[in-house]
N, C-alpha and C positions, 0 to 999 in steps of 0.2 A: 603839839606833838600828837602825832595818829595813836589811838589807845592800841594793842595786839600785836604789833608790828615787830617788836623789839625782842631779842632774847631774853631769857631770865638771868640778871645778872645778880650773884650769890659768894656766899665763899665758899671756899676747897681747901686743903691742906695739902704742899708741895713736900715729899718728902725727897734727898739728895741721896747721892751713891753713900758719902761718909755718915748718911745719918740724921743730919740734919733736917728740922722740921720748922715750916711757916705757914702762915695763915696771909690768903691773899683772895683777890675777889673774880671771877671769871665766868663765861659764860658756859668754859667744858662742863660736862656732869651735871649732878645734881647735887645742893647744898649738902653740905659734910663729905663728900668723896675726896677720898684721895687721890691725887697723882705724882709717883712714880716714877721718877727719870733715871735715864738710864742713861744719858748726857750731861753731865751740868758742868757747872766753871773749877768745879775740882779738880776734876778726871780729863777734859777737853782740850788740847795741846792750843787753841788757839787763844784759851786765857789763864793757861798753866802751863808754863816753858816744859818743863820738868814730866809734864803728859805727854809729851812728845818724842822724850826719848827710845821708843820701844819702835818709832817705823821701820818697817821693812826697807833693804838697800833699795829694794827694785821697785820702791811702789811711786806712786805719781808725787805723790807728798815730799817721797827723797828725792828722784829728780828733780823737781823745783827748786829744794831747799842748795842741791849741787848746781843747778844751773842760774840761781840768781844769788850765793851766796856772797859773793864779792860787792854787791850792790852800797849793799851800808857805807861802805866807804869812799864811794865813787863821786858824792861831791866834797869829800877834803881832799881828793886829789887834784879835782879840778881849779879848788883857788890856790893851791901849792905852785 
């Protein structure tokens, strides 16, 4: 392996919207920094149903959800 070439890889401290704190290893920052998310799997509708409820009627997220919502069902109709 070429010696200089490579980032510094270290740990960081991931803190979550609810709070929640981890230690994990990355190349962002420098060793001991934190990062701050302002997204994570709490708060983000697409791995927290329940985060979802607040979209707007008119936004792109709600047409989708109105124009393919029938979909879930459409192969038990078809071996019906």
């Amino acid at each position: 392996m070429k010696a200089n070439i490579h980032p510094d890889y270290h740990e960081i401290r991931i803190v979550m919207n609810n709070g929640t704190e981890f230690m994990t290893r990355s190349c962002w920052g420098k060793p001991g920094d934190v990062m701050k998310l302002d997204v994570d799997p709490s708060t983000h509708m697409a791995w927290n149903p329940d985060a979802g409820q607040n979209i707007r009627k008119d936004s792109q997220a709600a047409k989708f959800m109105k124009k393919f919502s029938g979909l879930e069902n459409l192969s038990s109709k078809k071996k019906a």
